[in-house]
Every structure is written in C-alpha cells, then in structure tokens.
N, C-alpha and C positions, 0 to 999 in steps of 0.2 A: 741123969743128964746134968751136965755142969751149968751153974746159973749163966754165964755168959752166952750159952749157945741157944737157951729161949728165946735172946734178943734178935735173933737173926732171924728165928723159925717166923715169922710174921711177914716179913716182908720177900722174905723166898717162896713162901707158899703165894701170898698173893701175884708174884712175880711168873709164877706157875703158874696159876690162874688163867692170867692175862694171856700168856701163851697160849694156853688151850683153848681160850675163844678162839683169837686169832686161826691157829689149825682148826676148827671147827668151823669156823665159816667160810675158809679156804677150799673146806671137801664139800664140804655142801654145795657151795656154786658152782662146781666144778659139773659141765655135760656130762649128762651119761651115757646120750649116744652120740654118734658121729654126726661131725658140723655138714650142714649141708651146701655142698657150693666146690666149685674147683679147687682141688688138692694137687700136690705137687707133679702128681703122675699124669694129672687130665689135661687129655690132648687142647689144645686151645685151635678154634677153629682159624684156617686160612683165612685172611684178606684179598678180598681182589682191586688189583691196584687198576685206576682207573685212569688212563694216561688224558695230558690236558689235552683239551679242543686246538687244535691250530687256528682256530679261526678267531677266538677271542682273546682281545687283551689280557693279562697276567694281570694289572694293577684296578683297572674299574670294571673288568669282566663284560668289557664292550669290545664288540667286530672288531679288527682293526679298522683307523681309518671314517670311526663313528665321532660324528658333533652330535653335543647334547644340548637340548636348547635347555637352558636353566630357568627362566623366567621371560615376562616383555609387559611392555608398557605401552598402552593406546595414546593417542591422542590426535581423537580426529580420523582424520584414514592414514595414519601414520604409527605402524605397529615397529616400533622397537625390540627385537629380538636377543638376547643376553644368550651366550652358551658360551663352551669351556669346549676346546677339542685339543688331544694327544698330539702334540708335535714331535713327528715322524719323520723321516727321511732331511731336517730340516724343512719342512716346507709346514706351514701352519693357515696357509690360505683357506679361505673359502669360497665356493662356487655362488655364484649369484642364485637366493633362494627359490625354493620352487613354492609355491601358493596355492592352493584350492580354498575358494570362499564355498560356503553355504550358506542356506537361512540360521541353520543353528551352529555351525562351527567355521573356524576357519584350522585348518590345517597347512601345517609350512615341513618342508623337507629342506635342511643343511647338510652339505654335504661338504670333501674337503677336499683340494687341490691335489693331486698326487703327484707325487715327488717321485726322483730317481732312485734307485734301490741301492742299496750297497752304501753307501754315505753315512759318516759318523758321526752321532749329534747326540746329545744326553737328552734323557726324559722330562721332559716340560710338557705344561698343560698352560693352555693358552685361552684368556677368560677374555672376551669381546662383546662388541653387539652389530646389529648389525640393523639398517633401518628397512623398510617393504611399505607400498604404498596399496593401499585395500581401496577394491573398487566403492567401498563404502566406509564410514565407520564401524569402529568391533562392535559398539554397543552389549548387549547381552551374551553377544556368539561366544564361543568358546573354543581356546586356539591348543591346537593338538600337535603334537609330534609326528609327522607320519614316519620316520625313521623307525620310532619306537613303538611302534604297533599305534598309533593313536594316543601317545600317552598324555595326560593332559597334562598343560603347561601351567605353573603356576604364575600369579602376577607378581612385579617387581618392581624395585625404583629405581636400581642402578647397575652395575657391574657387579658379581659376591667379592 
C-alpha cells in the first residue's frame, strides 16, 4: 500500500463508522407492525350537519328579541336595573318592567318593544338601565331574571 493512502484510511473508516450507527438506529426504530389508526383507505365517518335554531340569535345565542338584565343597584325601594338588548327592527325600547316581590327574591321580567319587520338597521346592542319601585327594600332578597329561567342577577354600580 503506498504511504499516502494510510493517511486517508483513518478518517474514512471512521467516516463509515459513523454512517453505520446512524443506518442502525434508523432500522431499529423503525415499526414492525402496522401503525394503528386511520390510513389512507379508511372510510371516515359522516357528519350530521345540524341546521341553526330559527329562534335564536346568531351572535349571544338569545330568542330573538331577549333583554338581558346585566346587573342592578338597591337603594331603598328603588332597584336600578342595568341590561344590554339587540337592537332589531330599529326599535331598542323597552316595555315597562314586570316585578314579582317575595320574601326571599325579587324577580323582574324585561322585555322589548317590537318593531316593524322588514326595516334595515345594523346590529347594535344597546346597554341601559332602567329604575322599578319595590314595595319594600331588597335588603337580603335576591333579584332574578325571569326571562332567563330565574337566572340570578348579579349586583352593580353602573352601566358596563
């Protein structure tokens, strides 16, 4: 072997080497049986598309036509009512509120003015309050949504 080609045989065997870990730990990790899980062929199950409610708003997923009381403020027999309602048809009024007192709750129903159909007005949400006079103070009672199943109202300072 001529002396120059010793110099090389060093660093190409280790060069080999390295290659063959590398292919060695390539087959190694390599599955030996089939991956479990959908493959190209497998059927993917149908969707059933579930068409929307007509009855509920697209953006807060309320009836049309729902006021949501947001919060309210006592004071005295003077309950302050805070709610946000979808202004529809142009018309964003509200009906004069409806009240049940009890010993332990007071319950209020808002409801909202209904307007002429067909009229073109862009999507506003309209944040008010509105005042009711209780035949007593709230004190402890605790004031409910009847629109919303009962849902309890939380208390507040002002307009959100």
């Amino acid at each position: 072997m001529p002396a120059g080609a010793t110099r090389w045989l060093a660093p190409v065997a280790s060069a080999v080497g390295v290659a063959a870990v590398f292919v060695g730990v390539g087959l190694l990790s390599r599955p030996t049986t089939p991956a479990v899980g959908p493959g190209p062929d497998t059927l993917r199950p149908q969707l059933e598309l579930v068409p929307p409610r007509p009855d509920l708003d697209d953006d807060a997923g309320l009836a049309s036509g729902l006021v949501e009381i947001t919060g309210y403020k006592a004071a005295g027999r003077v309950l302050s009512l805070f709610y946000s309602v979808d202004v529809r048809d142009c018309i964003g009024r509200i009906q004069e509120p409806l009240v049940e007192e009890t010993a332990q709750t007071v319950t209020v129903e808002i409801h909202r003015v209904r307007g002429a159909r067909g009229a073109a007005c862009g999507r506003l949400t309209l944040r008010d309050s509105v005042d009711v006079t209780l035949a007593r103070p709230l004190a402890a009672r605790l004031v409910q949504d009847g629109v919303r199943d009962d849902a309890l109202v939380p208390p507040k300072e002002a307009v959100p």
